[in-house]
C-alpha positions, -999 to +999 in steps of 0.1 A: -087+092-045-120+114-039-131+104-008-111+113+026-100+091+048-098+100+086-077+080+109-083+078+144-066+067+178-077+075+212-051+069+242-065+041+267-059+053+303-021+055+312-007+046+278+018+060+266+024+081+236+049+056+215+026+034+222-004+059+203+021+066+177+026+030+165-009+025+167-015+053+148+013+042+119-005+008+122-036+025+111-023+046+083-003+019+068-038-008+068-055+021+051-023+025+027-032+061+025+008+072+023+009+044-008-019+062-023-004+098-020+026+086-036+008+070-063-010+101-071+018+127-063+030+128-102+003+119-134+008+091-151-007+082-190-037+051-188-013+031-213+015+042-190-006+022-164-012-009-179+024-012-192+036-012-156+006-039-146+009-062-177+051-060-167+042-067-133+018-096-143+042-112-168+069-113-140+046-131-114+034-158-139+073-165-150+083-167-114+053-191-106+061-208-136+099-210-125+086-225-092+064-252-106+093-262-130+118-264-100+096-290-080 
């Protein structure tokens, strides 16, 4: 990822700080930046990439498949 991503939370007036925390968490997790610094921690090969999509495609059409066959 090239671009930064700032997250943000200001406290309202007598809230307390769990409540910023979660908030906070809330934030980072919509903006998956933790998914996307795991994602990047370690390199990994273009064809690596689209083994791992193409697996993760062919496993979503046989379950959908497995549905439609069930009903």
């Amino acid at each position: 990822m090239s671009s930064s991503i700032n997250v943000e939370v200001y406290p309202r007036k007598n809230e307390s700080i769990e409540r910023v925390i979660k908030k906070f968490s809330k934030k980072v997790k919509k903006e998956k930046i933790i998914e996307d610094y795991k994602e990047n921690m370690y390199y990994e090969k273009p064809s690596e990439k689209r083994k791992k999509l193409l697996k993760r495609r062919k496993a979503t059409l046989d379950r959908i498949k497995e549905k439609n066959e069930t009903i």
